[in-house]
Jmol script that loads the backbone (N, CA, C; Angstrom):
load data "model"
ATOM      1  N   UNK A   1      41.724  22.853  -3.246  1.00  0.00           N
ATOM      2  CA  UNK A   1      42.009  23.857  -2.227  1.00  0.00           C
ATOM      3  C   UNK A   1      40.899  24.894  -2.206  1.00  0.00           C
ATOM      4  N   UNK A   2      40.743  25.122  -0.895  1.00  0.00           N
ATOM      5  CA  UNK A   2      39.296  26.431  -0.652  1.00  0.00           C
ATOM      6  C   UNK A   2      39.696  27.667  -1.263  1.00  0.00           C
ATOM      7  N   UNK A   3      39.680  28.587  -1.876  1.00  0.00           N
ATOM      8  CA  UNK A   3      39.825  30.036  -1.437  1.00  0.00           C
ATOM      9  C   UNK A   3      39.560  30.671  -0.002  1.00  0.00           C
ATOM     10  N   UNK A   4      38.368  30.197   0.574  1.00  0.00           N
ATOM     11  CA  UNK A   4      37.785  30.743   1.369  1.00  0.00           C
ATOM     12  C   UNK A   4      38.659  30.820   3.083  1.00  0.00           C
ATOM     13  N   UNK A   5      39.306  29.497   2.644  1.00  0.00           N
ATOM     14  CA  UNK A   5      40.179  28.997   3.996  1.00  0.00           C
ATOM     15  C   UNK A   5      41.037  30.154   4.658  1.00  0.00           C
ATOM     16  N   UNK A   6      41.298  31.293   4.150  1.00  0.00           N
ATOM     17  CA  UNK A   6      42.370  32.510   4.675  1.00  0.00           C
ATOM     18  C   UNK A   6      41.830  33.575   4.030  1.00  0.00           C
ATOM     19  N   UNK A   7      39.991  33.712   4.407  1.00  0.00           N
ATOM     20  CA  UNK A   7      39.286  35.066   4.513  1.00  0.00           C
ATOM     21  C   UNK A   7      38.345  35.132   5.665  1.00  0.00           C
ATOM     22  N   UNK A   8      38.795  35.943   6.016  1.00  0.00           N
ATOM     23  CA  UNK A   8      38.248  36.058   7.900  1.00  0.00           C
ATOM     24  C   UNK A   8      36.894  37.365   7.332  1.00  0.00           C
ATOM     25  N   UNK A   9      35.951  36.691   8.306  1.00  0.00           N
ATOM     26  CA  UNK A   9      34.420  37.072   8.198  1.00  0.00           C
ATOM     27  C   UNK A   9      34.102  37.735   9.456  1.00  0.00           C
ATOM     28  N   UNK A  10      33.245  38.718   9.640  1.00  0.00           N
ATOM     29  CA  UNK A  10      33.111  39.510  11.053  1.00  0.00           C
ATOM     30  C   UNK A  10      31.777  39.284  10.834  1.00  0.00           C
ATOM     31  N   UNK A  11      30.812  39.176  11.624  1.00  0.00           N
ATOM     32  CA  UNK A  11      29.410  38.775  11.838  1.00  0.00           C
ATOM     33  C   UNK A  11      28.771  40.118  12.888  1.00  0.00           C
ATOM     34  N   UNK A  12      28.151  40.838  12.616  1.00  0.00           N
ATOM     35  CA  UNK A  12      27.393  42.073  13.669  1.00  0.00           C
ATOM     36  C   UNK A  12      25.967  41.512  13.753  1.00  0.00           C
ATOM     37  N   UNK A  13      25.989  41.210  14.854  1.00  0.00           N
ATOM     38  CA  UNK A  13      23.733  40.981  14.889  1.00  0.00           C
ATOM     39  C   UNK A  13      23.551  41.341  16.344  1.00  0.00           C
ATOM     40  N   UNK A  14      22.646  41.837  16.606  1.00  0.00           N
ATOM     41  CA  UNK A  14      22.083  41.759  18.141  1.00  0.00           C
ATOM     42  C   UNK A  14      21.014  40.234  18.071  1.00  0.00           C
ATOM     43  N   UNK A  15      21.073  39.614  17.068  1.00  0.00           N
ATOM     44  CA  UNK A  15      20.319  38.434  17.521  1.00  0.00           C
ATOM     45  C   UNK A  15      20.963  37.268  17.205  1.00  0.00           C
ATOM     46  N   UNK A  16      20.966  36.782  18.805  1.00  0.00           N
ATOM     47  CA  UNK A  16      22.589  35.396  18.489  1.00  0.00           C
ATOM     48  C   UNK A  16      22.143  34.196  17.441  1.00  0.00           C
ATOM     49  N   UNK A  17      20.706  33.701  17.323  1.00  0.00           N
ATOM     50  CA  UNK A  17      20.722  32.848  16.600  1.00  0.00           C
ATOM     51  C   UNK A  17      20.603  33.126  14.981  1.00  0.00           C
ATOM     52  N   UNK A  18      20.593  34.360  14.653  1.00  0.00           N
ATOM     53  CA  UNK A  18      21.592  35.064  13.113  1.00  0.00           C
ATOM     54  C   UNK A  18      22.638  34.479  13.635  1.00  0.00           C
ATOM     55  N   UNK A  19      23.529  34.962  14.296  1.00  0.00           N
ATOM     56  CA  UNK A  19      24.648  34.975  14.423  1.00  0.00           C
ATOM     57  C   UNK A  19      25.379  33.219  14.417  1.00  0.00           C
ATOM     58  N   UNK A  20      24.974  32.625  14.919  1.00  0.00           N
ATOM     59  CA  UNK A  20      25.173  31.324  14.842  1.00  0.00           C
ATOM     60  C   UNK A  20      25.019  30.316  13.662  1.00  0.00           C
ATOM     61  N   UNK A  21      23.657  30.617  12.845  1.00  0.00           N
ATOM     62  CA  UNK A  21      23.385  30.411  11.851  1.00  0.00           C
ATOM     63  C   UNK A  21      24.501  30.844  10.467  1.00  0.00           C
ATOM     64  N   UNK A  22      24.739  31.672  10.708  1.00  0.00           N
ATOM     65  CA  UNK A  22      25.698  32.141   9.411  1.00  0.00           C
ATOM     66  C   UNK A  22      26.825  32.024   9.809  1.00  0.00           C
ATOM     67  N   UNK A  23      27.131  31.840  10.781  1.00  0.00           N
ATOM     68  CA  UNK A  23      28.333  31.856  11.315  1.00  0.00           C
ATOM     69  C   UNK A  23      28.517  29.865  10.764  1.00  0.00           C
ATOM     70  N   UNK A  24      27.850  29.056  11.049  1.00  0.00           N
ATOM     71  CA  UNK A  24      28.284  28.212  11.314  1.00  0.00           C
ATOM     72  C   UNK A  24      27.892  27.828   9.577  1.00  0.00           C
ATOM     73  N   UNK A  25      27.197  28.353   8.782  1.00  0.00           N
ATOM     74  CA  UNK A  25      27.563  28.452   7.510  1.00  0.00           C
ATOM     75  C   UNK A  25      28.361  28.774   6.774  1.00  0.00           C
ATOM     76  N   UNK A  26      29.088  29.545   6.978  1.00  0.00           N
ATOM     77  CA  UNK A  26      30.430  30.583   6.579  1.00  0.00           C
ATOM     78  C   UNK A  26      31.354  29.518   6.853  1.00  0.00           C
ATOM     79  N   UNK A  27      31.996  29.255   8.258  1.00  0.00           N
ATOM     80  CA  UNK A  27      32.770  28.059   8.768  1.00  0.00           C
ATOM     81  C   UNK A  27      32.539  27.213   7.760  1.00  0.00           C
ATOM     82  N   UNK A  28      31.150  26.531   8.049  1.00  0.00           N
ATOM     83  CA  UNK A  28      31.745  25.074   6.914  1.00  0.00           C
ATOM     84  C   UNK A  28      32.015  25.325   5.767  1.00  0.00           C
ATOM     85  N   UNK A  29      31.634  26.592   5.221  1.00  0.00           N
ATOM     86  CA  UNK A  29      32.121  26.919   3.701  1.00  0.00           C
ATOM     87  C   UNK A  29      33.884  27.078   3.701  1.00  0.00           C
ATOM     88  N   UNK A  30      34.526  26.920   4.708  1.00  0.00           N
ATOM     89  CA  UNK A  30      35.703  27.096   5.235  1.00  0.00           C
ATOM     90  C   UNK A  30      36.275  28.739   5.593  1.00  0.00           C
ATOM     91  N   UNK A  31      35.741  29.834   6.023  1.00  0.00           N
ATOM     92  CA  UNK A  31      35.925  31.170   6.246  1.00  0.00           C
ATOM     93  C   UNK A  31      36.468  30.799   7.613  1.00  0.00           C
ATOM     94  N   UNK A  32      36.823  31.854   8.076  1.00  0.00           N
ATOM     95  CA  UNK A  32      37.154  31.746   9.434  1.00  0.00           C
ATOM     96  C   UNK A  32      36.368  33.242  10.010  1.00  0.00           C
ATOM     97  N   UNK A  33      35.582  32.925  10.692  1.00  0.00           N
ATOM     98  CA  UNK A  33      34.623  34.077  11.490  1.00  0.00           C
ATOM     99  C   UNK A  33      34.606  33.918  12.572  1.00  0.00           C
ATOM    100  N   UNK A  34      33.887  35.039  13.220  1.00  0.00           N
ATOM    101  CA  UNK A  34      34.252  36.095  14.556  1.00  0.00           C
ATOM    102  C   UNK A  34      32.867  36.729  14.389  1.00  0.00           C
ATOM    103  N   UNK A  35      32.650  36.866  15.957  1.00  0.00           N
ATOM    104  CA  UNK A  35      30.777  37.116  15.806  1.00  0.00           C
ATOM    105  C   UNK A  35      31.053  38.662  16.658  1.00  0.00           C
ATOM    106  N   UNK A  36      29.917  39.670  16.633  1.00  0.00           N
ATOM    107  CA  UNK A  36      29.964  40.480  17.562  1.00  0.00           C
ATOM    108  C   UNK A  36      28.717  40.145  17.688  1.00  0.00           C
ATOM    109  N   UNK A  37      27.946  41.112  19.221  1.00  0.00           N
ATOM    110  CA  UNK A  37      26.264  41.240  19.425  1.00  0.00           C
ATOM    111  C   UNK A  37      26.268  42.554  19.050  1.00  0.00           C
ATOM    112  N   UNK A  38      27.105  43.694  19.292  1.00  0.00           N
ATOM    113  CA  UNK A  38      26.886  45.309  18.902  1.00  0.00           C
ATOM    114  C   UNK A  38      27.951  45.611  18.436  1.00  0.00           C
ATOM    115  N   UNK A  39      27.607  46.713  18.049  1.00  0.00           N
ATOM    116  CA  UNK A  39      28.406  47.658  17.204  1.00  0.00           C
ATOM    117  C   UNK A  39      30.126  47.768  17.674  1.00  0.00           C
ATOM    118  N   UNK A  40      29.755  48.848  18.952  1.00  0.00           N
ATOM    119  CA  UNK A  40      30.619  48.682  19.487  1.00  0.00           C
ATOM    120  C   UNK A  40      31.908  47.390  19.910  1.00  0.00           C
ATOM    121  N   UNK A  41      31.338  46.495  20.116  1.00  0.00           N
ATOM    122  CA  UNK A  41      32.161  44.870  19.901  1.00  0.00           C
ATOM    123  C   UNK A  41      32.565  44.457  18.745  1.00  0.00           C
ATOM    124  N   UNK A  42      31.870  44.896  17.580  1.00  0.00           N
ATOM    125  CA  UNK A  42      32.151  45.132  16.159  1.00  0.00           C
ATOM    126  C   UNK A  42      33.414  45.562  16.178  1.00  0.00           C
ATOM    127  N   UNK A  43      33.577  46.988  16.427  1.00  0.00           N
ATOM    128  CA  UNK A  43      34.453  47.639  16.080  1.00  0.00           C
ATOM    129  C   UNK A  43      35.658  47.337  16.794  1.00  0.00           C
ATOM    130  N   UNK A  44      35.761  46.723  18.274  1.00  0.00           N
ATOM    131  CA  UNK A  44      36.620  46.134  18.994  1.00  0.00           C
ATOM    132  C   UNK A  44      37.037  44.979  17.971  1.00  0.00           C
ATOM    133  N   UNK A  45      36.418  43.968  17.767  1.00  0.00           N
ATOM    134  CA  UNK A  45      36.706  42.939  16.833  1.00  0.00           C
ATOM    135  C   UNK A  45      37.505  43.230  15.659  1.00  0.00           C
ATOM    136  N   UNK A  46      37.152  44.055  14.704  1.00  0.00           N
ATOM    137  CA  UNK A  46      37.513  44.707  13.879  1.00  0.00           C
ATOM    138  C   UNK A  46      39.230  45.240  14.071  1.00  0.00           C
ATOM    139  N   UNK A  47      39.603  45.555  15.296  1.00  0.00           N
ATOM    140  CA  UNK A  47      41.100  45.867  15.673  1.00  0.00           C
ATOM    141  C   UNK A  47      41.947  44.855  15.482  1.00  0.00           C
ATOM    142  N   UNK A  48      41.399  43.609  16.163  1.00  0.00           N
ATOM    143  CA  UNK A  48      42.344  42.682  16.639  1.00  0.00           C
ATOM    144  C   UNK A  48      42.139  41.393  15.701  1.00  0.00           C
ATOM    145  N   UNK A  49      40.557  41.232  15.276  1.00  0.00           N
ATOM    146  CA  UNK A  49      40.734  40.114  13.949  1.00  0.00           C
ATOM    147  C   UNK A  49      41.045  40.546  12.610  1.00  0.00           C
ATOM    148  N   UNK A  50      40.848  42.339  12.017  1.00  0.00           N
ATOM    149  CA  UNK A  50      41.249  42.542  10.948  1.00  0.00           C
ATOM    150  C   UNK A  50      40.538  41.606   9.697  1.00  0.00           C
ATOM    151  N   UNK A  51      39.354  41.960   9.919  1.00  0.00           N
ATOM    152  CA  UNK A  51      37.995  40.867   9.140  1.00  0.00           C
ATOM    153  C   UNK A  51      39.056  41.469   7.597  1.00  0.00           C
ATOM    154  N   UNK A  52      38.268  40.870   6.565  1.00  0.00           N
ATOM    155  CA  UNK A  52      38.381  41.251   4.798  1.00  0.00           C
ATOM    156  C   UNK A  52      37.020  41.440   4.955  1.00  0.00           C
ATOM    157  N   UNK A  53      35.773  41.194   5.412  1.00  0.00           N
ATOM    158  CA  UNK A  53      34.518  41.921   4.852  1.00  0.00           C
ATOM    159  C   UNK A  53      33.816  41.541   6.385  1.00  0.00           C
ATOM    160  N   UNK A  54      33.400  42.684   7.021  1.00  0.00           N
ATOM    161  CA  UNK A  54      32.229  42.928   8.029  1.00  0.00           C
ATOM    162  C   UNK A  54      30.653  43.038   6.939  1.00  0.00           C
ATOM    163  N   UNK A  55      29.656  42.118   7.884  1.00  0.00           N
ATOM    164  CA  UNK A  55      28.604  41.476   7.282  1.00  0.00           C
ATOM    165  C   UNK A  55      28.099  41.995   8.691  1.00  0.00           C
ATOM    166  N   UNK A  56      26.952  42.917   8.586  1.00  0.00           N
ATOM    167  CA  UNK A  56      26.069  43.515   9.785  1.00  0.00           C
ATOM    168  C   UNK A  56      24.838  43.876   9.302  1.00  0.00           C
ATOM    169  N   UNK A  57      23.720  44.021  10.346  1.00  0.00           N
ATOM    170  CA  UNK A  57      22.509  44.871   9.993  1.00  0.00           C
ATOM    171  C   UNK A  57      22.644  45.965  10.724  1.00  0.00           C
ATOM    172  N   UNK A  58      22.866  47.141  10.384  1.00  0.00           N
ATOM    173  CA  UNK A  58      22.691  48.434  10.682  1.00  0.00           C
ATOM    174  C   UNK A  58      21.710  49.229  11.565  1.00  0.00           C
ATOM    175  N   UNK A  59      20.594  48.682  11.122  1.00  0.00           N
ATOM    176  CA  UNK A  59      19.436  48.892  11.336  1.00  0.00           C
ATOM    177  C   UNK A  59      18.972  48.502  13.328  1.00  0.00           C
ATOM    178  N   UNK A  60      19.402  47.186  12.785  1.00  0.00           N
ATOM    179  CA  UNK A  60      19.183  46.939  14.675  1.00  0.00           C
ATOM    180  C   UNK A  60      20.093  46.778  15.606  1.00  0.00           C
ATOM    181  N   UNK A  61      21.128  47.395  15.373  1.00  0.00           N
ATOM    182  CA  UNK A  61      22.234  47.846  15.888  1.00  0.00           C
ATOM    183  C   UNK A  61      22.410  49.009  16.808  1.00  0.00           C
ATOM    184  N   UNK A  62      21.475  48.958  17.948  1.00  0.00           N
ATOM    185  CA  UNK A  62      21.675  50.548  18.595  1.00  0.00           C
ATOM    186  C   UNK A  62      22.657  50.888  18.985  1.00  0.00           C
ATOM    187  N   UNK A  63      23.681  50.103  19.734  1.00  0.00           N
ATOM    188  CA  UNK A  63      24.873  51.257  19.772  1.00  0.00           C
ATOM    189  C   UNK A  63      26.038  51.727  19.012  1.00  0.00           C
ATOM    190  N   UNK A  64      25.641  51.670  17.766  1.00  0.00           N
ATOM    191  CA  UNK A  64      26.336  52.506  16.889  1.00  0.00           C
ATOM    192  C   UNK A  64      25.108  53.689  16.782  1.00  0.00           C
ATOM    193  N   UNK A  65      24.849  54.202  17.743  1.00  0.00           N
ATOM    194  CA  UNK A  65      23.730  55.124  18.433  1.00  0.00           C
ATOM    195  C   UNK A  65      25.435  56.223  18.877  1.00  0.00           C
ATOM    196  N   UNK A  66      26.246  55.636  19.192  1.00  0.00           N
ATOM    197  CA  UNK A  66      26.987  55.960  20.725  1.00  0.00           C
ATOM    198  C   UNK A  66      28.183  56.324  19.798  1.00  0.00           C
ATOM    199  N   UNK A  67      28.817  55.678  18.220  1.00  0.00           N
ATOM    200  CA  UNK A  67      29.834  55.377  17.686  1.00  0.00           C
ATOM    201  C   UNK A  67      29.857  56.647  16.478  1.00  0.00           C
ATOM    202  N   UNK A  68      30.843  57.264  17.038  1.00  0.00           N
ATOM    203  CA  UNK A  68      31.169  58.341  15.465  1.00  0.00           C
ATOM    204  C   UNK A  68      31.999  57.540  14.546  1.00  0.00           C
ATOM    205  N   UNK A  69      31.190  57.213  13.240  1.00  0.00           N
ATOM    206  CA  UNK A  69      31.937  56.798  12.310  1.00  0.00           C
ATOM    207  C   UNK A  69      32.741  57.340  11.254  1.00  0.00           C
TER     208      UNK A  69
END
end "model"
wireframe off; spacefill off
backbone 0.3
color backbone group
C-alpha cells in the first residue's frame, strides 16, 4: 500500500511545463495533485482542494504582488 495515495499536492508555477513535469511525477508516485499558474489560483485552489503541502516558487510568482498574506 502507497502512503502517498491520500496526500493531495498543490503545484504553483507560472511555467506550465514545471508544472506538468512534477505534476505528472508526483501522480505516478501516487499523490493526488492540482496545478495553479498564479498565486492568486493558488490560493483559490487551496479553498476547495485543501492541499497537505503547497510546493511553489515565490519568486516568479507576480501576483502574489496583489495578495496580502
Amino acid at each position: 500500500m502507497n502512503d502517498a495515495s491520500n496526500r493531495r499536492i498543490l503545484l504553483i508555477d507560472d511555467e506550465k511545463d514545471i508544472l506538468d513535469v512534477v505534476s505528472m511525477t508526483l501522480t505516478d508516485a501516487g499523490f493526488e495533485v492540482q496545478t495553479a499558474s498564479d498565486g492568486l489560483l493558488g490560493l483559490k485552489a487551496c479553498q476547495y482542494f485543501q492541499p497537505h503541502i503547497a510546493i511553489t516558487d515565490f519568486k516568479k510568482i507576480t501576483s502574489f504582488n496583489e495578495v496580502s498574506l
